[in-house]
C-alpha positions in Angstrom: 0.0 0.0 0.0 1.4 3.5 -1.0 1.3 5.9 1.9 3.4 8.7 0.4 -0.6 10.0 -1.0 -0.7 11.2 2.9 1.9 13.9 3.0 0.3 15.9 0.2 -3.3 15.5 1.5 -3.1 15.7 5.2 -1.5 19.3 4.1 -4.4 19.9 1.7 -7.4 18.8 3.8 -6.0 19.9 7.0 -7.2 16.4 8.4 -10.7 17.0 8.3 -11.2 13.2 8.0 -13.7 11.7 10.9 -15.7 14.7 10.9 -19.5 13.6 11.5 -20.9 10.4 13.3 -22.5 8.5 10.0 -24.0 5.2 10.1 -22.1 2.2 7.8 -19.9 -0.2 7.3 -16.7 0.0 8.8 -14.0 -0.9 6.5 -11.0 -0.2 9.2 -10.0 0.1 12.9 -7.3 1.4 14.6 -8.0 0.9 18.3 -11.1 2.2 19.0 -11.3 4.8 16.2 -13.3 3.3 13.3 -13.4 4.6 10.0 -16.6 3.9 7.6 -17.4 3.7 4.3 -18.9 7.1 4.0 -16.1 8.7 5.8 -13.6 7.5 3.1 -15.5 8.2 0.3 -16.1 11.6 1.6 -11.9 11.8 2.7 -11.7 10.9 -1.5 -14.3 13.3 -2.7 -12.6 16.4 -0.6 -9.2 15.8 -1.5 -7.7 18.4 -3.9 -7.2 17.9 -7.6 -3.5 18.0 -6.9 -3.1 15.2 -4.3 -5.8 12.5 -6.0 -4.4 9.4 -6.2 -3.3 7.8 -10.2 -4.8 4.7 -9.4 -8.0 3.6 -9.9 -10.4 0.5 -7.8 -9.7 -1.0 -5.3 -6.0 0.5 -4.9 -7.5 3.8 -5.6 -9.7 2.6 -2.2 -7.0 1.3 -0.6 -4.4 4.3 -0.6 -6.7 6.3 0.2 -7.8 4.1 2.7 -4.3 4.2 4.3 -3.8 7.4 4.2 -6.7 8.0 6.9 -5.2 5.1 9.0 -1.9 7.5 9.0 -3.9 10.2 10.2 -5.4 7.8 12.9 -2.1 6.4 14.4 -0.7 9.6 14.8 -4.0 10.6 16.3 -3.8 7.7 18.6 -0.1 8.6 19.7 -0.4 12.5 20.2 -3.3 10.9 22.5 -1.1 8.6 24.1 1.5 11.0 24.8 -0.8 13.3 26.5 -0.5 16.1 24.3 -3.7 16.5 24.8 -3.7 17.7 28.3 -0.7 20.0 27.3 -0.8 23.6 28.4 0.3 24.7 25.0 -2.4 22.7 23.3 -5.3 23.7 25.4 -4.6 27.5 25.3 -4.3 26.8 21.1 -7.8 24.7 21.3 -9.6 27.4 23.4 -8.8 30.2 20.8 -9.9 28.2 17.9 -13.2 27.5 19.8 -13.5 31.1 20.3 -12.8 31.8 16.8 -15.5 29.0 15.9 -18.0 30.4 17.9 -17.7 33.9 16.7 -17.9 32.5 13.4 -21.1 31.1 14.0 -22.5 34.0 15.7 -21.7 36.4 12.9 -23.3 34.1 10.4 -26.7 33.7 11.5 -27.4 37.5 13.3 -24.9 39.1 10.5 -24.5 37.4 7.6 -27.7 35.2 7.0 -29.2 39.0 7.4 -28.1 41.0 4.4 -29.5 39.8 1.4 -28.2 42.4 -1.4 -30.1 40.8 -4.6 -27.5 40.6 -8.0 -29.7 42.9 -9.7 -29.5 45.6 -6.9 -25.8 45.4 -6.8 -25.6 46.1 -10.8 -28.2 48.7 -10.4 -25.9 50.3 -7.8 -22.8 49.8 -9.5 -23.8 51.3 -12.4 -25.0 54.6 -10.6 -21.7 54.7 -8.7 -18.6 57.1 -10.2 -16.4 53.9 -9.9 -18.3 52.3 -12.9 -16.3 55.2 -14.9 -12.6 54.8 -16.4 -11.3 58.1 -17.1 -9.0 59.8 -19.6 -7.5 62.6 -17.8 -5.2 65.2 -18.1 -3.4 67.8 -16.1 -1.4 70.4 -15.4 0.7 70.8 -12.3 2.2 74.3 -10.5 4.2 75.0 -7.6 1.7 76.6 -5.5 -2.0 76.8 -4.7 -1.8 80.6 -6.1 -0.4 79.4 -9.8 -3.1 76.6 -9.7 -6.3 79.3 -8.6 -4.5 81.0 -11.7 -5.0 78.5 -14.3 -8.6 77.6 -13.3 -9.5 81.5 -14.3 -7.5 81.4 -17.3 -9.8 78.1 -17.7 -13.1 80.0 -17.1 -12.1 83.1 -19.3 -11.9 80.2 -22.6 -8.4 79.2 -22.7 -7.9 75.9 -23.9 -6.5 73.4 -21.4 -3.6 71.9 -24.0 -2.3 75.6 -24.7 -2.2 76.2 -20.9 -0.8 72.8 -20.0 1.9 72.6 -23.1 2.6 76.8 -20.9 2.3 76.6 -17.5 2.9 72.7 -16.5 6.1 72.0 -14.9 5.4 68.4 -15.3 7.5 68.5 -18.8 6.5 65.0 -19.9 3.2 65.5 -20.3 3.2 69.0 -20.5 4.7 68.6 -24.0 1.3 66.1 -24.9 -1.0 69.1 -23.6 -1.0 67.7 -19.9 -2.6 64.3 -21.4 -2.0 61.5 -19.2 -1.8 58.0 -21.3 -4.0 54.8 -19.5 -7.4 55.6 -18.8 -7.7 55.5 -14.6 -10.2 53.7 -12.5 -10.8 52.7 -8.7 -8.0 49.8 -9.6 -5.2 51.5 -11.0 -5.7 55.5 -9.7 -2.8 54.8 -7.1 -0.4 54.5 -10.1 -0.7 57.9 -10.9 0.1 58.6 -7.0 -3.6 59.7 -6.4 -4.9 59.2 -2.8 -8.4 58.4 -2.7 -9.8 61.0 -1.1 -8.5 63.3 -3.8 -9.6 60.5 -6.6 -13.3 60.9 -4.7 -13.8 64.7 -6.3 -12.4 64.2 -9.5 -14.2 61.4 -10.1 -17.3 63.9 -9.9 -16.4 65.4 -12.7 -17.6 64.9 -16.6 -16.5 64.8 -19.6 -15.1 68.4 -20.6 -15.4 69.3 -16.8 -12.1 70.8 -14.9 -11.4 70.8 -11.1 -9.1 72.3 -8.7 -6.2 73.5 -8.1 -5.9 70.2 -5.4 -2.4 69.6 -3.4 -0.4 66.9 -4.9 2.8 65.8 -4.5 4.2 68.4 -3.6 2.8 70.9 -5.8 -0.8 72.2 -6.6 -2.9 70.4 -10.1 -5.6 71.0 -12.1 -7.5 68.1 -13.9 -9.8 67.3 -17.0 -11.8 64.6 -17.7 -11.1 63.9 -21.4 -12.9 60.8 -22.1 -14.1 57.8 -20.1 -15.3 54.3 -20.6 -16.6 51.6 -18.8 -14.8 49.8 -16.2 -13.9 46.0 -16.9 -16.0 43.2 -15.0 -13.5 43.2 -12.3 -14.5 46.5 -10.8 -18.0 45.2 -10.3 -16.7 42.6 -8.6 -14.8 44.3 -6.2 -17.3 46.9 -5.9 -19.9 44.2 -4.6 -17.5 43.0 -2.5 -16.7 46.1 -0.5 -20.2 46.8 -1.0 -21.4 43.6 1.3 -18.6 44.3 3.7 -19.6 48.0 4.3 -23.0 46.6 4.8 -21.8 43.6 7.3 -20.2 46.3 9.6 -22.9 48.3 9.3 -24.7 45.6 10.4 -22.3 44.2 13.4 -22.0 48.0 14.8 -26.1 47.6 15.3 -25.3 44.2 17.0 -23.0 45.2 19.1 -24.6 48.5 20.6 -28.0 45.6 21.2 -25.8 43.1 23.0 -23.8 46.0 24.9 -27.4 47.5 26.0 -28.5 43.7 26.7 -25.3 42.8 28.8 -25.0 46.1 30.6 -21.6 46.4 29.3 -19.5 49.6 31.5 -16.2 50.5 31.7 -14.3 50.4 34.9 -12.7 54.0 35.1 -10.1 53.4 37.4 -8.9 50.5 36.0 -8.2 52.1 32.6 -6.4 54.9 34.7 -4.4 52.4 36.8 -3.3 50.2 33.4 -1.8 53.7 31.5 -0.4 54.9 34.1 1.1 51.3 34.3 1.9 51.3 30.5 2.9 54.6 30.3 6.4 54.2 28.2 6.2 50.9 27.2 4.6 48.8 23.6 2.2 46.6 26.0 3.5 43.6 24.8 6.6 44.4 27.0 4.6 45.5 29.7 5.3 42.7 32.7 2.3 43.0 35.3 2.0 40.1 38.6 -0.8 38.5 38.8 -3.3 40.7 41.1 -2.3 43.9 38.5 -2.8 41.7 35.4 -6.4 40.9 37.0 -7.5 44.5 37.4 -10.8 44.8 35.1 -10.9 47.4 32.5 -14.6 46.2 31.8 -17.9 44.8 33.5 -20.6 43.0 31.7 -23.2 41.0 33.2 -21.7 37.7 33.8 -18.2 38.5 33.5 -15.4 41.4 33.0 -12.4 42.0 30.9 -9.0 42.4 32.5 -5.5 43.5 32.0 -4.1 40.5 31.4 -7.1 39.6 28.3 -5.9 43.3 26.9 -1.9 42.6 26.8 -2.8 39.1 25.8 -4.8 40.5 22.7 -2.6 43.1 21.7 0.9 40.8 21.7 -1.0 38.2 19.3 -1.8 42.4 16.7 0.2 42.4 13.5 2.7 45.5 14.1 0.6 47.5 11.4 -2.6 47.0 13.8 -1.4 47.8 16.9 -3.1 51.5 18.3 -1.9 53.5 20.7 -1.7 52.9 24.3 -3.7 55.8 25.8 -6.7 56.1 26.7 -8.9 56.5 23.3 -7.0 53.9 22.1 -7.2 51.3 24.8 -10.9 52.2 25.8 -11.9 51.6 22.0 -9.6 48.3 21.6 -11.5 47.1 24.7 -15.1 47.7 23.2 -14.4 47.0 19.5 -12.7 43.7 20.2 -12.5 42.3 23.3 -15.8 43.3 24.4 -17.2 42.2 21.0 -15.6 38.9 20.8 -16.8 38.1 24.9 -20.5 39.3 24.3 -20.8 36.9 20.8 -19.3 34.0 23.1 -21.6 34.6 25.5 -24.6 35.2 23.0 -23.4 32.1 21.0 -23.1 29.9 24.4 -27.2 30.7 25.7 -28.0 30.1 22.7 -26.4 26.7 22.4 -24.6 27.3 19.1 -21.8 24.7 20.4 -24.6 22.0 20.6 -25.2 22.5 17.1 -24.2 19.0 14.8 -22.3 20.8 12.5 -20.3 22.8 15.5 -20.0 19.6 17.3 -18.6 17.9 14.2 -16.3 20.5 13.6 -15.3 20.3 17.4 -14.2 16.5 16.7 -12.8 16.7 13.6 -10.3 20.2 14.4 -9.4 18.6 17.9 -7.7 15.9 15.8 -6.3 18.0 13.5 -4.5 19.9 16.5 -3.5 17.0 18.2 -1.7 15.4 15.0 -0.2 19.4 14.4 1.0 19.3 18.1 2.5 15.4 17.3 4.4 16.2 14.1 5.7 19.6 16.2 7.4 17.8 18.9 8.3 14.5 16.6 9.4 16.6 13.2 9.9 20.4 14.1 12.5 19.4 17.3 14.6 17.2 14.8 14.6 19.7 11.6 18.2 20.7 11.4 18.4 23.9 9.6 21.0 25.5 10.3 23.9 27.5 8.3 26.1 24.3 7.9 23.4 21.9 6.9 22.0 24.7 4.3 25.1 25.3 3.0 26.0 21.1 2.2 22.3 21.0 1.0 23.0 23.8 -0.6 26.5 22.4 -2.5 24.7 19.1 -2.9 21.9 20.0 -5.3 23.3 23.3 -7.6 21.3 21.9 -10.1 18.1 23.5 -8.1 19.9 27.1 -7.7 20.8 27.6 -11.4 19.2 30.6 -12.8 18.1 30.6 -16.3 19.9 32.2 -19.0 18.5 35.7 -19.7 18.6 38.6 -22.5 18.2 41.9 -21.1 16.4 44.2 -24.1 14.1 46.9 -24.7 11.3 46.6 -26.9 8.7 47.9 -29.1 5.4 46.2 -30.4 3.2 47.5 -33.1 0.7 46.1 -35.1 1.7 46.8 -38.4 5.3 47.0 -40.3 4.9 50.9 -40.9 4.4 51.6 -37.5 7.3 49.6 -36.4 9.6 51.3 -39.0 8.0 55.2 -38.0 8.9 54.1 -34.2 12.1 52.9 -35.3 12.7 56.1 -37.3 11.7 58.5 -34.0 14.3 56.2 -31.9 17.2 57.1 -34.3 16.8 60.9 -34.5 16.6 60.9 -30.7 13.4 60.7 -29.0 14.2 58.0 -25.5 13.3 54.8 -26.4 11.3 53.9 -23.2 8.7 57.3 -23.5 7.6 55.8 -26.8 7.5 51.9 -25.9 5.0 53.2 -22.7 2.8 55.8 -25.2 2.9 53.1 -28.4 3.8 49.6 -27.4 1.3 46.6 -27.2 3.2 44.5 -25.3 1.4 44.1 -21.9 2.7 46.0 -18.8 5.1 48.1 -21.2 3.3 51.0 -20.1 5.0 50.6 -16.5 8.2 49.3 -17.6 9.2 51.6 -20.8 9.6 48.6 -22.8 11.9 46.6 -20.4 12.3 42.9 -20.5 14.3 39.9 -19.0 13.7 37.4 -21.4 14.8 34.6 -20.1 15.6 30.9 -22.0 12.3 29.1 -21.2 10.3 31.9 -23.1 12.2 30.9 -25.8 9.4 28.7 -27.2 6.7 31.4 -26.5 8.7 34.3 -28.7 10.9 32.1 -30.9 11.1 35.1 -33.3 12.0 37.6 -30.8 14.1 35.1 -28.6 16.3 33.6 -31.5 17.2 37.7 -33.2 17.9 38.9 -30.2 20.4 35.8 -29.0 21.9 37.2 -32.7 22.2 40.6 -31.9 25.4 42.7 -30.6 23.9 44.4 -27.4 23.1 48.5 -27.9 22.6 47.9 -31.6 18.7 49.1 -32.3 16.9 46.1 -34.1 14.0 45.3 -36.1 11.0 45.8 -37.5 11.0 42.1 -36.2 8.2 40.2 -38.2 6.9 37.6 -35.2 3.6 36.1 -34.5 2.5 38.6 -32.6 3.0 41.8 -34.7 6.5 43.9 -35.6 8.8 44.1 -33.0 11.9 46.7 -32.5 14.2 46.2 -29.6 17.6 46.9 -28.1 19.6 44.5 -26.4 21.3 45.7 -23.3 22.6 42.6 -21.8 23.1 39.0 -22.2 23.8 36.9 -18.8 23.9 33.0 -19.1 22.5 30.5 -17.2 24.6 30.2 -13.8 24.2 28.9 -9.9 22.5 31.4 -7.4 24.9 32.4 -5.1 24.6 30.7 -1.6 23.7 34.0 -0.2 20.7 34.8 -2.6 19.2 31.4 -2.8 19.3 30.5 1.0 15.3 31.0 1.3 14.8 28.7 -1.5 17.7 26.2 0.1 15.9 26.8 2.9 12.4 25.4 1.8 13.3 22.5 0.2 15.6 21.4 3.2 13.1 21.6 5.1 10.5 19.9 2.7 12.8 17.1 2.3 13.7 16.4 5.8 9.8 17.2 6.9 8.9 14.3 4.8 11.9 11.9 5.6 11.0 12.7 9.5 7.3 12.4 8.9 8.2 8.5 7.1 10.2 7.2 9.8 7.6 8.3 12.2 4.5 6.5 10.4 7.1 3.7 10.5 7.3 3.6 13.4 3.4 4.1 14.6 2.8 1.4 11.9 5.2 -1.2 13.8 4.2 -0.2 17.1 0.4 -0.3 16.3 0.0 -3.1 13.7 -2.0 -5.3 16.8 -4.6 -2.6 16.6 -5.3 -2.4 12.6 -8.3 -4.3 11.6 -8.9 -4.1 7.6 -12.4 -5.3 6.6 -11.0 -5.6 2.4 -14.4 -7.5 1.9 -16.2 -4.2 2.4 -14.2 -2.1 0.3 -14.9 -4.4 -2.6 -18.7 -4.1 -2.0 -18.0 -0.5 -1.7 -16.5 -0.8 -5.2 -19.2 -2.4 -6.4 -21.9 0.3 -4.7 -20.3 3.1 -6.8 -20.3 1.2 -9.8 -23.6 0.4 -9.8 -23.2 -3.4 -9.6 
C-alpha cells in the first residue's frame, strides 16, 4: 500500500477526516477509532485535484484508505503521549473554539441578514462614479496661487492643452498638452500617485469638466476629464464586495450597541487609569504585570469582565501594522471594538447553544484531531529539523542543479501592429526621441506602459517568442533592431545585456535552500515516524477488504 498519498493531502485537507458520526460499514479500525465507508468516500471526494491518487479500484480505495489510518495512528499517539492535556495545546484549542464560535454567531445574526439581490448590486454599480474609467489630463504648478491662476485662465476660454503645453512643470506630459496616457479607475488610480480622497472629487467630474487646483505631491494640479469608458467586469466585482462588507459592519456595529445594552456592558474607570499609568512608556507587549495587577478589570458586563491580562494578551497576538496607541482612546476603543465584541458573541453564541449544534459539534471532533496530529508532528518533526547554516550550505553544495538561474537577454522593446508603425517608431528612436517614453505611449506589449519597454527574457520563453528570442540571441547588445516580423505583430528592440545561465549564489538562494531542506527532511522525519506508529500499532489495525470491494461495487452500480 502506497502511503506517500498522505503527505500531500493531510496538508491539503487539513485532516478534516472523521468529521461527523455517520451510520455504515466500517472498512478499518485502529483501536477504537473506526473509520466507515462514507467517511472515506467523503476523505476521496474532498481531497484536492493536486493530491488524487493515479490509481483507480480497489487500490485507488486502498491508498486512500491508508492514508486516513496515518492520520489515525498519529491521532492515537499525540493521545497517548498526552498532548492532549498539554498547556500549549489547550490555550491553542480554546482560541480556535472562540474563533468558531464567533464564526457562527456572525453568520446567523450578520450574515444570513443581508440579502443584497445581484440585480441591486448592478443597479448600484452602475450609478456609482467607480463604474467610470477616465481619460484625464493635467497640469501641475508649484503653488495653490499658480493653480487658482490657471482655473481663471480656464473659465475666461483658454484651452487646457495651450495652458498645460505653458504653464505645466510636469514636462512630460506637459509637452502632450497635460494628457496622461491609460485611462484610470478605482484599480489603477494609485499609479498615478492619487490618494483616494482626492480621486473621490475628481471622479465627480464629466466629460469636458475641470477641477481644482488640489495639493499633490508636492505641488498644486488642475485636472480634466477627457474621455471615459466603462470599467472592466473586475471592478464590479470588487465593488460588490466592499459593498457587502460595508454593509456587514454596518450591520455588526447595530449588533454590538444591542448586545452592549442587553449585557449592561460599563467601563471600569479606574482600572483604565491604573493600566496607562502602568503602560505609560512601554509597547504593552513588554509590559510585565504580577498577577493581582494583570487581573485589574478594565470592563464589567453582566456575567463576566475584561482584564489587564485579556488586553496585553490580545494586543501581543496584533500584527505591528494594527497595533493602536496605548492611551486612553485607544485602549478604551480596543477594549469595546474587540474584546468586548468577541466576549459578548461568546456569551450570546453559548445561551443560545450554538456549540450544541451538529455541524459545530462535528467540527469540534474533527479540528481537535487536527490539532493534536499538528501538536505530534511539532514535537516529533519540528525538534529534529536541522536547519542550520552548515546543513544549508552542504544541502545547498549538494543540489546546484536547483539554484541555477536561467539564461536571460536583457532588451528593450517595441510592439506594433503593423510594419509601418514599427519602421515610423524605429525612425523617432534614431533621430533621438528616449526609447522607453515611446514603448510606454505606443507599445502593445502588456505591462510596457510601467516598464518603458523593459524585458528579462529569459531561456524558457524561448518557445513562447521564438522570433524575438532567436534575433535577439543574434544581436550585438546596444545595436537598435527590427522591424522584427513575429507572430505577434513587428517588434523593435535593443539588447542591453546578455547573462547566461549560472548557480545562485549561496547568499541569494538561501530562502529557496531553505524550503526544500526543510521539505525534504519534513517528509523523511514524517516517514520514519509513520514507520514507526505502523510497527508499534499493527495489533490494533483491523482491515475489513471484503467491504471495500462491495463498496466498489456500490459506486459502480453493480
Amino acid at each position: 500500500m502506497a502511503r506517500s498519498l498522505f503527505l500531500g493531502v493531510w496538508a491539503a485537507l487539513q485532516l478534516s477526516c472523521g468529521g461527523t458520526e455517520q451510520p455504515g460499514s466500517v472498512v478499518a479500525k485502529v483501536e477504537d477509532v473506526e473509520i466507515t465507508a462514507e467517511e472515506l468516500l467523503r476523505f476521496k471526494a474532498e481531497t484536492p485535484a493536486l493530491y488524487r491518487s493515479e490509481k483507480t479500484g480497489l487500490e485507488e480505495l486502498d491508498e486512500y484508505l491508508g492514508s486516513m489510518i496515518d492520520m489515525n495512528l498519529m491521532y492515537l499517539a499525540a493521545r497517548s503521549q498526552g498532548l492532549d492535556q498539554a498547556p500549549e495545546f489547550l490555550a491553542r484549542w480554546e482560541n480556535e473554539r472562540k474563533r468558531k464560535l464567533v464564526a457562527a454567531f456572525l453568520q446567523k445574526h450578520i450574515q444570513e441578514k443581508l440579502d443584497i439581490a445581484p440585480q441591486e448590486l448592478q443597479q448600484r454599480f452602475k450609478e456609482t462614479k467607480w463604474s467610470r474609467m477616465l481619460k484625464l489630463a493635467h497640469i501641475r504648478v508649484n503653488t495653490e496661487e499658480e493653480g487658482r491662476q490657471v482655473v481663471a485662465e480656464l473659465a475666461q476660454g483658454r484651452a487646457f492643452e495651450e495652458l498645460a503645453r505653458e504653464r505645466s512643470i510636469y514636462r512630460k506630459t506637459a509637452v502632450k498638452g497635460g494628457l496622461l496616457e491609460p485611462y484610470f479607475g478605482r484599480g489603477n488610480i494609485d499609479e498615478l500617485g492619487m490618494p483616494l480622497e482626492l480621486a473621490e472629487e475628481v471622479f465627480e467630474l464629466k466629460i469636458g469638466e475641470y477641477g481644482g487646483p488640489f495639493p499633490f505631491l508636492g505641488g498644486y494640479e488642475v485636472f480634466k476629464v477627457m474621455d471615459e469608458r466603462s470599467a472592466p467586469a473586475g471592478y464590479a466585482v470588487v465593488f460588490a464586495q466592499t459593498t457587502f462588507l460595508d454593509a456587514f459592519n454596518t450591520q455588526r456595529q447595530k449588533v454590538l450597541a444591542e448586545l452592549k445594552q442587553k449585557y449592561a456592558g460599563q467601563p471600569n474607570l479606574d482600572g483604565l487609569r491604573f493600566f496607562l499609568a502602568r503602560a505609560e512608556g512601554s509597547r504593552g507587549d513588554t509590559l510585565r504585570l504580577d498577577e493581582a495587577e494583570g487581573g485589574t478589570a478594565l470592563y464589567h458586563y453582566n456575567g463576566g469582565q475584561l482584564t489587564i491580562s485579556d488586553f496585553v494578551t490580545a494586543y501581543k497576538q496584533l500584527p505591528p501594522k494594527r497595533q493602536i496607541p496605548l492611551d486612553s482612546s485607544g485602549v478604551a476603543r480596543f477594549v469595546e471594538d474587540h474584546l468586548l465584541a468577541e466576549a459578548l458573541m461568546l456569551r450570546t453564541a453559548s445561551d443560545e447553544g450554538l456549540e450544541q449544534d451538529s455541524t459545530m459539534a462535528a467540527w469540534v471532533k474533527a479540528r481537535k484531531r487536527s490539532l493534536l496530529i499538528e501538536a505530534l508532528k511539532d514535537r516529533e518533526v519540528g525538534t529534529r529539523l536541522d536547519l542550520g547554516e552548515a546543513a544549508l550550505l552542504q544541502y545547498y553544495q549538494d543540489h546546484q542543479e536547483r539554484f541555477t538561474l536561467p539564461g536571460e537577454i536583457q532588451m528593450v522593446e517595441i510592439l506594433s501592429k503593423t510594419e509601418t508603425e514599427a519602421e515610423a517608431l524605429r525612425l523617432r528612436i534614431r533621430r533621438g526621441e528616449r526609447f522607453e517614453d515611446l514603448a510606454r505611449r505606443y507599445s502593445l506589449r502588456a505591462g510596457a506602459n510601467r516598464t518603458g519597454g523593459g524585458w528579462r527574457m529569459r531561456t524558457y520563453e524561448q518557445q513562447r517568442h521564438p522570433e524575438l528570442y532567436e534575433a535577439a540571441d543574434r544581436a550585438e547588445p546596444g545595436s537598435l533592431q527590427g522591424p522584427l516580423k513575429t507572430g505577434e505583430g513587428y517588434s523593435v528592440f535593443r539588447v542591453l545585456a546578455k547573462h547566461p545561465a549560472r548557480t545562485q549564489p549561496f547568499e541569494q538562494a538561501r530562502d529557496r535552500v531553505k524550503y526544500w531542506l526543510r521539505q525534504e527532511e519534513e517528509k523523511r522525519l514524517i516517514e520514519e515516524l509513520l514507520a514507526r506508529l505502523r510497527e508499534q500499532y499493527r495489533p490494533a489495525i483491523v482491515l475489513y477488504n471484503d467491504r471495500l470491494s462491495k463498496m466498489l461495487d456500490a459506486e459502480a452500480g453493480t
